[in-house]
C-alpha positions as CSV (number, residue, x, y, z in Angstrom):
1,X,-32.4,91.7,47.9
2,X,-35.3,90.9,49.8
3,X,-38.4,88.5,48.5
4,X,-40.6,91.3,47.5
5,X,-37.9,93.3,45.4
6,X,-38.8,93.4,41.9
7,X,-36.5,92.6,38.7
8,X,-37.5,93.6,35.4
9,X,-37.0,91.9,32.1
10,X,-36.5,94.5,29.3
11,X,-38.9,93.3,26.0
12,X,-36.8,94.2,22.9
13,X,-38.4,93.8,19.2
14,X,-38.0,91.8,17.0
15,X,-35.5,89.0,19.9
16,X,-38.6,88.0,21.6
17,X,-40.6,88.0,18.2
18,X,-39.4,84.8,16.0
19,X,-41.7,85.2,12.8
20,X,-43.5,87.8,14.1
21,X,-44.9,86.4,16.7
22,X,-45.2,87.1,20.5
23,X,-43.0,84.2,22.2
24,X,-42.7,84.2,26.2
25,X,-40.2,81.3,25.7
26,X,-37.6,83.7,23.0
27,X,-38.0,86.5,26.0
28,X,-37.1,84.1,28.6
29,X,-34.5,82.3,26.6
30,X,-31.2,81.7,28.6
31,X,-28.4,82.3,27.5
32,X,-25.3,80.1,27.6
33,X,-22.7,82.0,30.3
34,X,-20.1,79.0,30.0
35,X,-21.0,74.8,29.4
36,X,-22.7,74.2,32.5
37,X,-24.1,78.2,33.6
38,X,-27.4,79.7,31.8
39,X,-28.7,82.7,32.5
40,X,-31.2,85.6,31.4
41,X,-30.4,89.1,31.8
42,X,-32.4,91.3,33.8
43,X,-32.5,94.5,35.8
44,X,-33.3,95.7,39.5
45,X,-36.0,97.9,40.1
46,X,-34.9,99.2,42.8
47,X,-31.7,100.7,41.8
48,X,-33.7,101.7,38.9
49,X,-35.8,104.0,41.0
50,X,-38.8,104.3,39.0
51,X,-40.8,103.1,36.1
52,X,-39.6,105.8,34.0
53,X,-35.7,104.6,35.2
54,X,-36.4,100.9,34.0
55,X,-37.5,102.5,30.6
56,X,-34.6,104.5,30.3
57,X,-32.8,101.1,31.3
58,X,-34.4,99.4,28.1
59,X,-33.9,102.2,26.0
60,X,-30.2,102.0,26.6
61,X,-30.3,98.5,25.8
62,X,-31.9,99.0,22.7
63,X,-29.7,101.4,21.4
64,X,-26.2,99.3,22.7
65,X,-28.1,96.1,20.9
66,X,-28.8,98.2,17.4
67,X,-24.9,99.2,17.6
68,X,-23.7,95.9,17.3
69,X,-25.7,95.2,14.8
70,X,-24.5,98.1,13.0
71,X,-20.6,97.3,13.6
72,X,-21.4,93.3,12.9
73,X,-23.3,94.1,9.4
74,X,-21.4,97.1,8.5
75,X,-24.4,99.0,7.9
76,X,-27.2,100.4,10.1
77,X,-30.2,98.0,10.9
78,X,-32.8,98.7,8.9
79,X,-35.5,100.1,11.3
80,X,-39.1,97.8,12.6
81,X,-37.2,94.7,10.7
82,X,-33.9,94.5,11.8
83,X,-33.3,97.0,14.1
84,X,-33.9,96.5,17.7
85,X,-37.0,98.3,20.0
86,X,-37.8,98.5,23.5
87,X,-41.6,98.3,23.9
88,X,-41.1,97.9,27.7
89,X,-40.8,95.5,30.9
90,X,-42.3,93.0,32.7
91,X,-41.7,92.6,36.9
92,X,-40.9,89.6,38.4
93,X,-40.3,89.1,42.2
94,X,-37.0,88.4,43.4
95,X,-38.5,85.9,46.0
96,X,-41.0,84.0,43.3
97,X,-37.7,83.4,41.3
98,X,-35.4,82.1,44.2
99,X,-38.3,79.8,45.3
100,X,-38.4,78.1,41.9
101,X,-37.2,74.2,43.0
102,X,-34.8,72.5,40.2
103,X,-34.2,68.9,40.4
104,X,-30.6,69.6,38.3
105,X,-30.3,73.2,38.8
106,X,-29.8,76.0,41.4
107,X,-31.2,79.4,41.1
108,X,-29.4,82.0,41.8
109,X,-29.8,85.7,41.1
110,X,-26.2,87.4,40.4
111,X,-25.2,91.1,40.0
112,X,-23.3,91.5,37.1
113,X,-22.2,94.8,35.9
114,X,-22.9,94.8,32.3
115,X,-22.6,97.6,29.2
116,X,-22.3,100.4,31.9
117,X,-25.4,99.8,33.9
118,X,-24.8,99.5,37.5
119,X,-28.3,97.8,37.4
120,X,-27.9,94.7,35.4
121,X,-28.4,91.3,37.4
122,X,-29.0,87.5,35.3
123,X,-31.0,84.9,36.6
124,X,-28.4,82.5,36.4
125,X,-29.3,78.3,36.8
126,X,-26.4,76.3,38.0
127,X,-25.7,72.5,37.9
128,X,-26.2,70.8,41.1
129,X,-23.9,68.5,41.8
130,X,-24.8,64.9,41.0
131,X,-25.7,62.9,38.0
132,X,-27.4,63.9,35.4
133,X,-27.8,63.7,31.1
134,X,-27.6,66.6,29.0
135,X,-31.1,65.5,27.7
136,X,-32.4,65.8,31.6
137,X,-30.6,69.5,31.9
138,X,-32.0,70.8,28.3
139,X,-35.4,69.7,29.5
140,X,-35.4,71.4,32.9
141,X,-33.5,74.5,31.2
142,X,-37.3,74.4,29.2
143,X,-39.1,73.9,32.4
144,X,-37.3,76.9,34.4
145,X,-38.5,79.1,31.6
146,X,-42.1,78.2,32.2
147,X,-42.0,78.7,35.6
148,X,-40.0,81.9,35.7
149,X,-43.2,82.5,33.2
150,X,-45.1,82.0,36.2
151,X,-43.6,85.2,37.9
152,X,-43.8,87.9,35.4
153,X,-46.1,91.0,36.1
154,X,-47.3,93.2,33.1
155,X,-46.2,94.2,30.0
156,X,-45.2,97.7,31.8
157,X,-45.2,99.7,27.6
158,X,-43.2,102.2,26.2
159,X,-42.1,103.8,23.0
160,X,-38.8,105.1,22.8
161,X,-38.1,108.9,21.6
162,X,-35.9,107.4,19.1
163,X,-38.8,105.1,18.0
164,X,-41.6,107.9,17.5
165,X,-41.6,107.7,13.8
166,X,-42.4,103.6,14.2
167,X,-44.7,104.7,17.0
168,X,-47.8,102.7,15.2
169,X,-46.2,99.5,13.8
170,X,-44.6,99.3,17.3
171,X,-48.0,99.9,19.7
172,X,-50.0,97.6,17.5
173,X,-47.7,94.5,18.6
174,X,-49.7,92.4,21.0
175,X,-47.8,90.5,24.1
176,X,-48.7,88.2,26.3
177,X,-50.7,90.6,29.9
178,X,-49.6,88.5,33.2
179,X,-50.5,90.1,36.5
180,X,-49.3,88.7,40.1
181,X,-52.6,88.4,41.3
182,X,-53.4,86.2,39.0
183,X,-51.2,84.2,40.4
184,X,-51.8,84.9,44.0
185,X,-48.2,86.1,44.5
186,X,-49.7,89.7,45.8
């Protein structure tokens, strides 16, 4: 990938909603790959083609999401409360993520082939080597997210067909606008 290649992260309601609420930190959450590797999924744009390809990206994660919820509760989620939504994307630039400087972890952007989707990539933090306490890790983990805060671009919205009946609960939810000139990263 080169600097100016964009990633997107897919926004999936109700995960980056705790009570309802807009939180950049639950969309950025990362995940725990094994003890010491975190990472948060995302997808490149470029294989993706187009804006309409990384909506058709989220939508499929939507849908694979809403089936394990089904197969775990042994029931259907129940749709806008349980059931998960793609409402869209926000861009980040490869080269604005790799240029994030950890003191305990390394950056690294991974493809990893994922649910079918040739696509999928995690921004994945890994220890450095040297000492450090879990307490020093858990608050860097929390000061990655803010920064890689620093690099989204958007929301980029979209309703889903399979979400047209929900079509004005789900445009009425507000999220957080970023733009890359803001940030002088044009």
């Amino acid at each position: 990938m080169f600097p100016n290649d964009l990633l997107c992260r897919s926004i999936l309601f109700p995960k980056s909603w705790p009570n309802d609420v807009f939180d950049i930190e639950a969309l950025l959450r990362l995940d725990s790959v094994d003890k010491n590797v975190h990472a948060l999924s995302v997808a490149s744009r470029y294989l993706l083609e187009t804006v309409d390809g990384a909506h058709k990206y989220g939508c499929r994660a939507a849908v694979a999401g809403n089936k394990r919820l089904e197969e775990k509760n042994q029931r259907p989620p129940a749709p806008v409360a349980e059931a998960i939504h793609y409402l869209g994307f926000y861009d980040m630039r490869y080269g604005a993520v790799t240029d994030i400087s950890l003191n305990y972890y390394e950056i690294q952007i991974r493809w990893r082939f994922e649910n079918g989707e040739d696509a999928h990539f995690q921004i994945e933090l890994h220890p450095k080597s040297g000492d450090s306490t879990e307490r020093q890790r858990k608050a860097e983990r929390a000061a990655a997210r803010a920064l890689l805060a620093t690099c989204l671009a958007g929301p980029y919205r979209h309703i889903c067909a399979c979400d047209e009946a929900f079509r004005q609960d789900l445009e009425t939810i507000e999220m957080t606008e970023f733009a890359f000139e803001q940030l002088g990263m044009i």
